[in-house]
C-alpha positions in Angstrom: 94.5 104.0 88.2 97.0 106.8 87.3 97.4 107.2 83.7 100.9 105.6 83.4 99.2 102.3 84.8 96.1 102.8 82.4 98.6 103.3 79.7 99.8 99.5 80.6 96.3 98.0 81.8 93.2 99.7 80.8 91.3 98.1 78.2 92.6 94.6 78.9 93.1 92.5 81.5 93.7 88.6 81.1 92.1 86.1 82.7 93.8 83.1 84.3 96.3 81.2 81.2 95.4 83.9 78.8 97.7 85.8 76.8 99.5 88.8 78.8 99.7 91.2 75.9 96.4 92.0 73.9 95.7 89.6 71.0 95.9 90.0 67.7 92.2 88.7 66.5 92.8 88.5 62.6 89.2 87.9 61.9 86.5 89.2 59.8 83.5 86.9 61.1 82.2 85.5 64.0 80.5 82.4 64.7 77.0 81.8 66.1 75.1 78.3 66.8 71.8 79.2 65.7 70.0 82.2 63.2 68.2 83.7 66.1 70.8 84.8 67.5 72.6 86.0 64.6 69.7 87.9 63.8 69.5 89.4 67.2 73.0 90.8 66.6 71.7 92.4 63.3 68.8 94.2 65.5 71.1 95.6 68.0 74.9 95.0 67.2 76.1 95.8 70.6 74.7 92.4 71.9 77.6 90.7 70.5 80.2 90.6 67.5 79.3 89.9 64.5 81.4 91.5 61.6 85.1 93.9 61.6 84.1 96.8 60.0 81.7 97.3 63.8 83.9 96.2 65.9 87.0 93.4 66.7 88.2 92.7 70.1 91.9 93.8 69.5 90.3 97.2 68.1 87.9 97.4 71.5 90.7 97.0 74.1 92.6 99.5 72.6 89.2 101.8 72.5 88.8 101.3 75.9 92.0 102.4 76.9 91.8 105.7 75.2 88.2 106.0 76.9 89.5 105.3 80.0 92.7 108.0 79.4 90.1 111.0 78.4 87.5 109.8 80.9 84.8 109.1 79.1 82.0 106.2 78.5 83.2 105.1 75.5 85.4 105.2 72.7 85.5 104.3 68.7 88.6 103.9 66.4 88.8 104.9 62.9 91.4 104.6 60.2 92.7 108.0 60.5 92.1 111.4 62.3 90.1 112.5 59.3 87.9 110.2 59.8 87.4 110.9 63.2 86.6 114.6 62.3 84.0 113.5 59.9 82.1 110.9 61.2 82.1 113.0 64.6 80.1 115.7 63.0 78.1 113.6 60.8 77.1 111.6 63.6 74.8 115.0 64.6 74.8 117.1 61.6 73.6 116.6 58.1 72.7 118.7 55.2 70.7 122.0 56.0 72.7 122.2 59.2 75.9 124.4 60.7 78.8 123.8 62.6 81.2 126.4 64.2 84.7 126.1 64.3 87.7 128.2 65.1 90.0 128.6 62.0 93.0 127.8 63.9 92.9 124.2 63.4 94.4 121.5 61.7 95.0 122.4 57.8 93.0 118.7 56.8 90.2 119.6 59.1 89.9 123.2 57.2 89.3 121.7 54.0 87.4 119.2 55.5 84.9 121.5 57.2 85.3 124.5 54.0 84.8 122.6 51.2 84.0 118.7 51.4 81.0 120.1 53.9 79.8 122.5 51.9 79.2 119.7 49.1 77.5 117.9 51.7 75.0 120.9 52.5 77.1 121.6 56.2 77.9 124.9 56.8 80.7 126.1 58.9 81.3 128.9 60.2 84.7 130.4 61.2 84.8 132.6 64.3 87.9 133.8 65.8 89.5 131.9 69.2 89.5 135.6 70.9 86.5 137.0 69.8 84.0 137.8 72.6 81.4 135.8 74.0 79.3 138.2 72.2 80.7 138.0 69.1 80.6 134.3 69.2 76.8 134.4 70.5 76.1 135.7 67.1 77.4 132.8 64.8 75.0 130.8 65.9 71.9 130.1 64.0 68.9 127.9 64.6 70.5 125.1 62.9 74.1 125.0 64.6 75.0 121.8 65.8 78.4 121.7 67.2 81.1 123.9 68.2 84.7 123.1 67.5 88.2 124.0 68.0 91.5 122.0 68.6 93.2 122.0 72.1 96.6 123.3 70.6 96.5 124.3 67.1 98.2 122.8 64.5 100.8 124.3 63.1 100.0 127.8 65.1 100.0 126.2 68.7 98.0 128.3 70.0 96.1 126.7 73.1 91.9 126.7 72.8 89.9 128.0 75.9 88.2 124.7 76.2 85.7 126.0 79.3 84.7 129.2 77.6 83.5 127.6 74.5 82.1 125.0 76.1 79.8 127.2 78.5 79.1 128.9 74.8 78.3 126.1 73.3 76.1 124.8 76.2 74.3 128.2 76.4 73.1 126.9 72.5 72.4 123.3 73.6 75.1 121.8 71.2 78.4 119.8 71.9 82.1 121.3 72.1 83.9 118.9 70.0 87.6 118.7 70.7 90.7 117.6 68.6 93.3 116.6 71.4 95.6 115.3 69.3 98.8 117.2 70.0 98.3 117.6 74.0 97.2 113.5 74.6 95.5 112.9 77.3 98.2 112.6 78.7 98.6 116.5 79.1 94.7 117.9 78.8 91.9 116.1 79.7 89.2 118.2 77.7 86.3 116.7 79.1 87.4 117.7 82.6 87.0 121.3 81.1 83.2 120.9 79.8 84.1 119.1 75.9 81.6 116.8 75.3 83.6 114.9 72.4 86.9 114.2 72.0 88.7 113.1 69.0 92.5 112.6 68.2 94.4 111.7 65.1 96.3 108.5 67.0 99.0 108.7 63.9 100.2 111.4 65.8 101.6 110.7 70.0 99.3 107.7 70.6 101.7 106.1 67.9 104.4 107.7 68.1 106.5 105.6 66.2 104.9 106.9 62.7 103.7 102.8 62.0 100.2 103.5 61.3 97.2 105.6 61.0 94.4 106.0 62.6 92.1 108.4 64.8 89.6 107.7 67.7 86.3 109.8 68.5 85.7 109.5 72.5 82.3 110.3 74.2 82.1 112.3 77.3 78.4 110.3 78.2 77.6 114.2 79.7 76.1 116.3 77.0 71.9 115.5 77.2 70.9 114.8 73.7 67.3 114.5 74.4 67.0 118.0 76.7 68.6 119.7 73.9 66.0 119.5 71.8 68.4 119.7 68.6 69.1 115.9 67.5 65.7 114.1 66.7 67.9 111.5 65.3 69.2 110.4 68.5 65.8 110.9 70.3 63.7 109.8 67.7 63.0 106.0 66.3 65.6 104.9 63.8 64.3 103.3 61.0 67.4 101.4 59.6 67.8 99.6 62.9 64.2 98.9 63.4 62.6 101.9 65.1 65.8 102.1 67.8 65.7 105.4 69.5 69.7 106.0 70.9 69.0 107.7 73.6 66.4 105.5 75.6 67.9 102.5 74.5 71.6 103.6 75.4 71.3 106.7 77.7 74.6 108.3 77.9 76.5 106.6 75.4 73.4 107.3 72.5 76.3 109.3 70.7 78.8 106.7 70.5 76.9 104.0 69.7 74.8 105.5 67.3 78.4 106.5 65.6 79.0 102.8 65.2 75.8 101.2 64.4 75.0 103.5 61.4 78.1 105.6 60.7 80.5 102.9 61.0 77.9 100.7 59.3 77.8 103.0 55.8 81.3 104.1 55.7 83.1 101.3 57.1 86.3 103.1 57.8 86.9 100.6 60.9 90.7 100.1 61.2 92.5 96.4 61.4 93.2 94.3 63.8 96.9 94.4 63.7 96.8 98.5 63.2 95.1 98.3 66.6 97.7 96.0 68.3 100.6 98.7 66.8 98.5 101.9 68.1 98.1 99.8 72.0 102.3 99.7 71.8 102.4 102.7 71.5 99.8 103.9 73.9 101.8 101.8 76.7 104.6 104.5 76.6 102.6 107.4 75.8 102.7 108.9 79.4 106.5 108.3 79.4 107.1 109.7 76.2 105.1 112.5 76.7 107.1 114.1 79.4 110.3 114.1 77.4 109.0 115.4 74.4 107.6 118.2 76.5 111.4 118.6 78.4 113.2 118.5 75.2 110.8 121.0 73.4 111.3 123.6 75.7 114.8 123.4 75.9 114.6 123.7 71.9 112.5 126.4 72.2 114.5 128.2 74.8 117.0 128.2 72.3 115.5 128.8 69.3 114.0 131.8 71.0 117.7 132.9 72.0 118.9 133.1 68.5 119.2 136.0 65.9 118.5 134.0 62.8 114.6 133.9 64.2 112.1 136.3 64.2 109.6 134.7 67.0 109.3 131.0 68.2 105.6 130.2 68.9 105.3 127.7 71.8 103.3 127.7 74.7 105.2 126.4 77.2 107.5 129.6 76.9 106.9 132.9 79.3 105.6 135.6 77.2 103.6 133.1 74.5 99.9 134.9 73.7 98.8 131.0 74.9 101.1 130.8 78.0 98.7 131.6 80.2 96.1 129.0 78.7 98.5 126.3 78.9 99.3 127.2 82.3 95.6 126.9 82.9 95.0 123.2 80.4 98.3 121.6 80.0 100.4 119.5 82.4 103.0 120.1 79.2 103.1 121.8 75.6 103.8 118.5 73.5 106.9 118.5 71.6 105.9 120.8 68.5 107.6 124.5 68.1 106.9 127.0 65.3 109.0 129.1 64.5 109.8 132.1 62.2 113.0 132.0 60.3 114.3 135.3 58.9 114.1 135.4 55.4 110.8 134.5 54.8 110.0 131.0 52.5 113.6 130.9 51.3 115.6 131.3 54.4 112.9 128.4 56.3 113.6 126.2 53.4 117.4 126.5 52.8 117.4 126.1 56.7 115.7 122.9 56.5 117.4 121.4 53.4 120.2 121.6 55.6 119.1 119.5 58.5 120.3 116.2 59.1 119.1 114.5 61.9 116.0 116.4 61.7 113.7 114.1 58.9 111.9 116.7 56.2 108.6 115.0 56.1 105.0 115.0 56.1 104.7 114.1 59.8 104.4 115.1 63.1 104.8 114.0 67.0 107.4 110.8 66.2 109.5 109.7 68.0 112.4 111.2 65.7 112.7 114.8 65.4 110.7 116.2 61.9 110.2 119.3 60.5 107.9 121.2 57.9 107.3 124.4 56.1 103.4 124.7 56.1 103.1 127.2 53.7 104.9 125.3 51.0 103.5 121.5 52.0 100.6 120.8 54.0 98.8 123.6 53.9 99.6 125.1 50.3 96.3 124.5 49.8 94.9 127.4 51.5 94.6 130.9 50.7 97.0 133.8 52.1 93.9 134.7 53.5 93.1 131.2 55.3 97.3 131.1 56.0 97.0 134.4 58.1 93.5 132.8 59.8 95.4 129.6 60.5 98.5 131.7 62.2 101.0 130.4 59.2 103.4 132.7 57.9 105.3 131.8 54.5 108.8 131.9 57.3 107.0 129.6 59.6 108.6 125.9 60.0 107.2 123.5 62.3 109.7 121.5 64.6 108.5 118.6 66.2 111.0 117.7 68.5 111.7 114.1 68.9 113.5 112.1 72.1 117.0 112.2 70.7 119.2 113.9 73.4 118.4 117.4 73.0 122.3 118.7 72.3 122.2 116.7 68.9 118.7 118.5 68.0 120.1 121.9 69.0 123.7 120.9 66.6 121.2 120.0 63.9 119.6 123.2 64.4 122.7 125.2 64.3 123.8 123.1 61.2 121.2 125.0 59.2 121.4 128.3 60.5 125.2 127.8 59.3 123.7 127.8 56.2 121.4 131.1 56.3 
């Protein structure tokens, strides 16, 4: 299938009398007829379900969809995209070990990976997206165990090289973990381009109607944990499920499945059954959506770009972008987010946005309805000048996240503010 028919049919498919759209299964527990078999369950919990915070079948159609959209063997929700980041590196990292990650990535995920991390005895370290292979070579240590980067930066848009860093990564024997939040699948298929695991924020596009949150961790099944030779604990027995070594047991999906029996297990950040059946609405209009957002967005930018009241707009999908080329190389489209630089620095990008109407000031991105934010002043005031310059954020910089409105009310909306500047 294409992906505007899996958008509609992957994941679930009803058998003869059975409900059309995908269930909502508002259950905690499920029944068994004998002990044996419960206890079976309890030895290996992929045998059947047995409790929500594992799994739930409204949950599981919608995780096979998304597996089936990135192409890989198997997918598991979570309750947000932060979640997602976590458990994807816990899943393979733990105290004493290192990840590396770009620093242009999502402002959460930074203070996720700086400072949460560091409590936890992970390091990270930050290498630039353009430094050489060289240069990159030489972040690794002995303990690294992951290599991460987003496929187009949030806010700074620049677009990742996913097949460089993945051939780096592979040179080390560890994974290239990918956020794809802002492309989709819809418009980058990492895994295509060597990532071995693929996480999103679904809040974001998969929604689209800002409803609900949630995130999703996807498994390529192609990175060999066992030739590695860097994760015992997916080689080697594991003692809180009875001497189960994921990788014999499982094969290609020992990553995933080892996420869910003792990640999931501990942290239980599962998401419900109904959050599920909102995220699988809006995953059946993804493709659709994605196009426009990607046709109105460059129009916007086209504009923005055109006017004397901004410095630079910062957008891929433009001629002349530092990432055009990448895009032109990963993207079927650049998503519907623009930065830009309003002259005037922090006061003229926040008198311009008090002044918008149709255009929602909020903590959100990649609705349906056309938002905007200053990250300098909201969500990342929490970093440094330092981390801002890393991150690509200048104190000018507003993110626009074009919606599906008809594009001459966004660009009247736009010009209402710069009325005001």
């Amino acid at each position: 299938m294409q992906d505007e028919t899996k958008c509609l049919h992957a994941g679930y498919t009803p058998k003869n009398s059975e409900p059309r759209v995908v269930p909502i299964v508002q259950s905690t527990t499920y029944v068994f007829d004998n002990t044996e078999e419960v206890a079976a369950v309890f030895d290996d919990p992929t045998k059947a379900l047995i409790y929500s915070r594992f799994a739930n079948p409204t949950v599981m159609a919608v995780e096979e969809k998304i597996a089936a959209l990135e192409g890989g063997i198997g997918a598991m929700c979570t309750t947000s995209g932060q979640a997602a980041s976590l458990l994807s590196i816990l899943n393979i990292a733990q105290a004493g070990d290192s990840i590396i990650s770009t620093a242009e990535i999502y402002g959460g995920t930074v203070n996720l990976f700086a400072f949460t991390f560091k409590k936890l005895g992970i390091e990270t370290i930050w290498v630039d997206k353009n430094a050489t292979d060289e240069e990159i070579d030489a972040a690794f240590k002995p303990n690294t165990k992951a290599v991460f980067g987003e496929t187009i930066a949030n806010p700074a848009l620049t677009v990742f090289d996913i097949e460089r860093f993945a051939n780096i990564a592979h040179r080390h024997n560890v994974p290239l973990i990918i956020d794809n939040t802002f492309a989709t699948p819809i418009l980058c298929k990492p895994i295509e381009f060597g990532a071995d695991i693929v996480i999103h924020s679904t809040t974001k596009y998969m929604d689209g109607h800002a409803v609900q949150v949630g995130g999703v961790i996807v498994d390529s099944g192609k990175f060999d944990w066992e030739a590695s030779g860097n994760f015992p604990e997916l080689v080697e027995p594991d003692e809180s499920y009875h001497g189960i070594s994921y990788t014999k047991t499982y094969g290609k999906a020992a990553y995933i499945i080892k996420a869910r029996m003792q990640l999931m297990r501990d942290f239980g950040v599962y998401p419900a059954a109904n959050s599920a059946f909102l995220l699988n609405l809006g995953l059946e209009t993804l493709a659709v959506r994605m196009k426009q957002y990607c046709e109105n967005a460059l129009v916007v930018a086209k504009y923005l770009q055109a006017s004397p009241h901004v410095e630079r707009v910062i957008y891929p999908g433009l001629e002349g972008d530092e990432s055009y080329e990448l895009a032109q190389k990963y993207l079927k489209g650049c998503s519907g987010v623009i930065s830009f630089v309003i002259k005037g620095g922090r006061e003229g990008a926040m008198k311009f946005m008090n002044s918008l109407e149709l255009a929602s000031n909020e903590v959100h991105v990649a609705d349906i309805r056309t938002c905007v934010l200053h990250p300098a002043s909201e969500t990342h005031r929490q970093l440094t000048d330092e981390q801002l310059v890393a991150a690509g954020i200048e104190s000018g910089m507003v993110r626009f996240s074009v919606g599906l409105e008809n594009f001459d009310d966004i660009i009247a909306d736009i010009d209402r503010g710069f009325a005001q500047l």
